[in-house]
C-alpha positions in Angstrom: 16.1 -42.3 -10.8 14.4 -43.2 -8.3 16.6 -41.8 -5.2 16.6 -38.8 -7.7 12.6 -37.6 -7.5 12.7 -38.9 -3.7 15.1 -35.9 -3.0 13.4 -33.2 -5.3 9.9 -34.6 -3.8 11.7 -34.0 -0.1 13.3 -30.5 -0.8 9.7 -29.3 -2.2 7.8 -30.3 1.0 10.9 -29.2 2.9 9.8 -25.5 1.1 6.4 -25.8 1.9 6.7 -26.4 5.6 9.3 -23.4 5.9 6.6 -21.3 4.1 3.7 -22.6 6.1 6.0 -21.9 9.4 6.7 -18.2 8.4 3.1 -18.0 7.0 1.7 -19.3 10.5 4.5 -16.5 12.1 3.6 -14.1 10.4 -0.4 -14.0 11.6 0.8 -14.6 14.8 2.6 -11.5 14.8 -0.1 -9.7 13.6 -2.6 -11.2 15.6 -0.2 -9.9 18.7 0.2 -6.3 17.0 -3.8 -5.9 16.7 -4.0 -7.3 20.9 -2.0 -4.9 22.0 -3.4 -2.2 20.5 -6.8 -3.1 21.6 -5.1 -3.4 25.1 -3.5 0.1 24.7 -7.3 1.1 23.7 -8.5 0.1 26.6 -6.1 1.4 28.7 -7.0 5.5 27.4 -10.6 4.2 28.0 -9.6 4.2 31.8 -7.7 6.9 31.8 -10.6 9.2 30.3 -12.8 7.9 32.9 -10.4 9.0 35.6 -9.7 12.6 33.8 -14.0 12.8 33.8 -14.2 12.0 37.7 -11.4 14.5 38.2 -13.4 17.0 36.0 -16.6 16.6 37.5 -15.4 16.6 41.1 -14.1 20.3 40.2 -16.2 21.4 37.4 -16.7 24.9 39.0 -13.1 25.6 39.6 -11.8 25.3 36.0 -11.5 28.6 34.6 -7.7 28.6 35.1 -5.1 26.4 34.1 -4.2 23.7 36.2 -0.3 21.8 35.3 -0.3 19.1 37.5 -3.6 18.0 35.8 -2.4 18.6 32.4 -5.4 20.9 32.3 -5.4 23.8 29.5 -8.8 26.3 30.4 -8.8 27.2 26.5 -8.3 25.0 23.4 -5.2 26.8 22.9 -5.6 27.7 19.7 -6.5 31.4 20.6 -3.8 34.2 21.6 -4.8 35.2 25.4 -7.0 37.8 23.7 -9.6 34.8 22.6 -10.4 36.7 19.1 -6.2 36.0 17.2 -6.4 32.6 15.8 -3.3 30.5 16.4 -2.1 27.3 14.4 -4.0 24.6 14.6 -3.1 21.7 16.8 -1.5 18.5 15.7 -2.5 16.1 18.0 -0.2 13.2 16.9 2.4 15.0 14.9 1.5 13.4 12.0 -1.8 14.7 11.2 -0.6 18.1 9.7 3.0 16.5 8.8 4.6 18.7 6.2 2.6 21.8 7.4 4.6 24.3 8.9 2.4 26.2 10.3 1.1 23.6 13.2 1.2 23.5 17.1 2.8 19.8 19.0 1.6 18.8 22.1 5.2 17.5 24.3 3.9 13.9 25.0 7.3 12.8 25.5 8.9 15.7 27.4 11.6 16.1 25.0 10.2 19.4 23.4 8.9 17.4 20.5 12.4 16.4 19.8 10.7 12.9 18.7 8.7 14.4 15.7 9.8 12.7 12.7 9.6 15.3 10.3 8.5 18.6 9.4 8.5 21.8 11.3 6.2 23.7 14.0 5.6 27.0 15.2 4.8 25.7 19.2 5.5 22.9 21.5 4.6 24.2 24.7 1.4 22.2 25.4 2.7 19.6 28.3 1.0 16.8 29.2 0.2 15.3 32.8 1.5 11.4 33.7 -1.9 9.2 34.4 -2.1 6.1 36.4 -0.6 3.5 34.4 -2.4 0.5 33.8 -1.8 -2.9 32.7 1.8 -2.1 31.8 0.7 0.5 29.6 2.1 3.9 30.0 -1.0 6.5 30.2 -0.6 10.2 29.1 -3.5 12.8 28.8 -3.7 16.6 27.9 -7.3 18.2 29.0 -8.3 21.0 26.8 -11.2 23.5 27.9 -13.3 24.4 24.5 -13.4 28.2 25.0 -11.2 30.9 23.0 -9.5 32.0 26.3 -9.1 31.5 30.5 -10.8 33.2 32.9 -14.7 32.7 34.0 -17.0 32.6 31.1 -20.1 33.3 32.9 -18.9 37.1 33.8 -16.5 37.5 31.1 -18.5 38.3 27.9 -15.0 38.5 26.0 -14.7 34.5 26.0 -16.4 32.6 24.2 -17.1 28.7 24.2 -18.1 25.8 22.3 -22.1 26.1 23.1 -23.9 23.4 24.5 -27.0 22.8 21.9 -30.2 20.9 23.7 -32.8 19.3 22.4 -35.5 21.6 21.4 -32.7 24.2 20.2 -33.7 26.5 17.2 -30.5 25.8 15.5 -29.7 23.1 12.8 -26.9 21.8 15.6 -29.4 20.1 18.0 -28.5 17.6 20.8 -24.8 18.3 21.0 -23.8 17.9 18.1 -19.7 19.1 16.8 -19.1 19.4 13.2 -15.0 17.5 13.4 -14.5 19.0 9.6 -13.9 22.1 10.6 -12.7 23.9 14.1 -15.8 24.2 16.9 -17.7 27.5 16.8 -17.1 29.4 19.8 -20.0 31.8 21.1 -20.8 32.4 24.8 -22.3 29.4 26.8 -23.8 28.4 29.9 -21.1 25.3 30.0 -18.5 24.7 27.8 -16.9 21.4 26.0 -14.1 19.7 27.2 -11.6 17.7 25.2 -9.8 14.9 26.7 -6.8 13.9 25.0 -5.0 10.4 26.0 -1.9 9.1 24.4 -1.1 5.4 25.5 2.1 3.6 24.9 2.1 0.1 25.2 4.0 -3.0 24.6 6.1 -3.1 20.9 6.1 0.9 20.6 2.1 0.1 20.8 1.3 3.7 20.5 -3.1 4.5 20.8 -4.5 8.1 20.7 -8.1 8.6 21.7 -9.7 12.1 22.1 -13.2 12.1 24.1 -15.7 15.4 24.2 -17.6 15.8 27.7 -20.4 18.0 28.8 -21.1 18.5 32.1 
């Protein structure tokens, strides 16, 4: 009888250091999941600080598109007209999943062949290689917050996300973008710019960020 509850007492602790060992696995795991995404993080902070220096350095020369800088001069959700309202863009291709009526931007260069469901009216917004860092791969699409290309400051036909100071009349004061709905677009003396950064990192580690400069 003895011998007997020596065994059951062994094959219980026996159970509870397996399920302490997966436990202990387990939060490991996740506590690897949650550093690389905070790596990946920090790696599309970088990256948006080397699209800025890029953008200053040729603020004045943006009214085009420019490919190898993944650089769109319009949000490109505007027909070349600036007034016809395309679909809206779907940044991840998830956010409007099940929405036919959306626009992908080609982060992987396989025309959005990646997509995991659901259907899309575009996929022709390509992105530009950045400088890879820390063994995570760095992606970024630059997206100029006006209805179409061409210089804003002659053309009265485009209009832009307008820059509200302090001591504006309006109830937008100091900047501020209303994310709930699309950016109004009027004529301004400088527009918005929307940086877009898709980092892929370690463990299909994948981090948007999406970053709104004013020069």
């Amino acid at each position: 009888m003895s011998l007997l509850f020596a065994l059951l007492t062994l094959v219980a602790l026996m159970l509870s250091a397996l399920a302490l060992v997966r436990s202990v696995d387990t939060s490991s795991l996740m506590l690897g999941n949650v550093g690389f995404k905070q790596d990946a993080t920090a790696a599309a902070d970088q990256a948006t600080r080397e699209v800025i220096t890029w953008l200053s350095a040729n603020k004045f020369n943006l009214n085009s598109n420019v490919p190898t800088k993944g650089y769109f001069a319009s949000n490109q959700e505007f027909e070349d007209d600036g007034t016809t309202v395309k679909p809206p863009l779907d940044v991840t291709g998830r956010q409007l999943e099940g929405t036919a009526d959306r626009q992908l931007i080609d982060w992987d260069g396989n025309n959005c062949q990646g997509v995991i469901s659901g259907t899309y009216t575009g996929c022709t917004i390509n992105p530009i290689a950045g400088t890879d860092v820390g063994g995570n791969k760095v992606s970024y699409v630059v997206l100029r917050l006006c209805s179409k290309a061409g210089d804003y400051t002659t053309d009265s036909t485009i209009n832009c996300a307008k820059y509200f100071g302090a001591g504006s009349s309006t109830t937008q004061d100091h900047g501020d973008l209303n994310y709930t709905t699309r950016p109004e677009l009027r004529a301004a003396a400088s527009p918005y710019y929307r940086i877009l950064v898709r980092v892929s990192g370690a463990r299909n580690t994948t981090s948007f960020t999406e970053t709104i400069v004013h020069f």
